[in-house]
N, C-alpha and C positions, 0 to 999 in steps of 0.2 A: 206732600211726599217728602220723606228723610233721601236726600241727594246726599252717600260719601261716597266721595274722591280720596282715593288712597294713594300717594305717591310715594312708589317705593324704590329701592336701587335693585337692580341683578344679584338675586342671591335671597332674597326674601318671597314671599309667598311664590315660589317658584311652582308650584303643585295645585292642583285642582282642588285636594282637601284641607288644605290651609286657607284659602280664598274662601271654600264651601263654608268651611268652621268658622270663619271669621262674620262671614255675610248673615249665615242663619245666626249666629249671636247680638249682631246687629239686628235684624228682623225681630229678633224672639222678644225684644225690649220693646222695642214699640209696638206692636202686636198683643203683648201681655199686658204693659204698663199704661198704652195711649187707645186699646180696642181698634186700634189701624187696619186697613185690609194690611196683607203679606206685600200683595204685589204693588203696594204704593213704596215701596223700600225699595232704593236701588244703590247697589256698592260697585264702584269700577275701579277696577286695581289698572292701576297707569306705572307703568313699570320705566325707569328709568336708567340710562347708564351712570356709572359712579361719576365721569365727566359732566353729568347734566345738574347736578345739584351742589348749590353754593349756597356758605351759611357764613353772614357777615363779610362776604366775599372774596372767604375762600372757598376752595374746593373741599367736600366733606369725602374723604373718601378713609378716615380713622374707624369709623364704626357704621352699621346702616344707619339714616336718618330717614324715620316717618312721617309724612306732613301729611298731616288729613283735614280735608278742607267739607265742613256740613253744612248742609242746604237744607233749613225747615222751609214746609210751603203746607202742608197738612196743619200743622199743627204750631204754634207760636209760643214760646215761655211766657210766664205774664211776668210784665213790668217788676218783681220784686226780688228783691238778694235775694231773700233764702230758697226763692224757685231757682235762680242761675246756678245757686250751689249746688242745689240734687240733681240741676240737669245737669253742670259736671261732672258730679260724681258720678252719675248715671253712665257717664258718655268712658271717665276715670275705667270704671269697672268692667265695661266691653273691651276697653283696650289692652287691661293688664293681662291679660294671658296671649292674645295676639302681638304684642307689640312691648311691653312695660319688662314682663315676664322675661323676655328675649334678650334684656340690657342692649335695645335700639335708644339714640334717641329720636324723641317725638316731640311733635308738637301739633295742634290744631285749631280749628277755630269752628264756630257756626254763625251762620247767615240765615237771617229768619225774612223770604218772601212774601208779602200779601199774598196772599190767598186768591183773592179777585185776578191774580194774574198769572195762573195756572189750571190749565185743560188737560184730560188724558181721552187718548182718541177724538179729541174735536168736542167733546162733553166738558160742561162746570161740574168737578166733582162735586156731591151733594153735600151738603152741611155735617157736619163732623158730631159725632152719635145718634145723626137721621137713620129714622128704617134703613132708606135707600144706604148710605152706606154700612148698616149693618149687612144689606143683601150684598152688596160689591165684597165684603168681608168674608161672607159666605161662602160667594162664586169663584170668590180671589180672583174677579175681574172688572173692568167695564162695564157697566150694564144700561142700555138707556133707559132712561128716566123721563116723564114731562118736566119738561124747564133747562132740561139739559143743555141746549143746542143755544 
């Protein structure tokens, strides 16, 4: 599953459809680009006061600053430059209308989990382009499986 954490200050995604816009533009890339279920994407906006965030240890409170922090567990880059550039760029392009567009600054990172050590519902999701999760894709849910458990 794609885990973003979006931490923002008061005064940004304030609204249900800037959050909305921003998550399904998130979803729609992995979903489109990686054949992912929808519901293995998950974005939480963690909203922050101007006083909570410090950049080289001071307080940022001149402009919004965006720090988003991504969690691969589905899916992993492979080992070579030219994959890390397009997944930047990939990651580049969801952000510039949410965040870049907005003259925030930003900044972010991704963290890529084995695989082997992620459940959803108490289930091993199934192997990545398996039937089964093309039917999880389907269902845009959980679905047991033999071998699951």
């Amino acid at each position: 599953m794609p885990l973003w954490l979006i931490f923002h200050p008061v005064g940004t995604f304030e609204d249900t459809a800037s959050k909305q816009a921003f998550a399904e533009d998130i979803t729609q890339f992995y979903t489109s680009t990686l054949g992912l279920p929808a519901f293995y994407v998950v974005a939480n906006f963690i909203k922050l006061s101007s006083s909570d965030t410090f950049v080289g240890g001071k307080q940022k409170t001149d402009k919004p600053f965006i720090r988003v922090v991504i969690n691969h567990v589905a899916y992993t880059v492979p080992n070579i430059d030219e994959a890390y550039k397009r997944a930047t760029a990939s990651i580049d392009k969801i952000l510039k209308p949410h965040v870049a567009d907005k003259d925030y600054d930003w900044e972010y990172h991704v963290d890529e989990t084995d695989r082997r050590l992620w459940k959803l519902n108490g289930m091993i999701p199934p192997a990545a382009k398996s039937e089964q999760e093309q039917l999880w894709a389907k269902e845009n849910r959980a679905v047991p499986y033999e071998g699951a458990y």
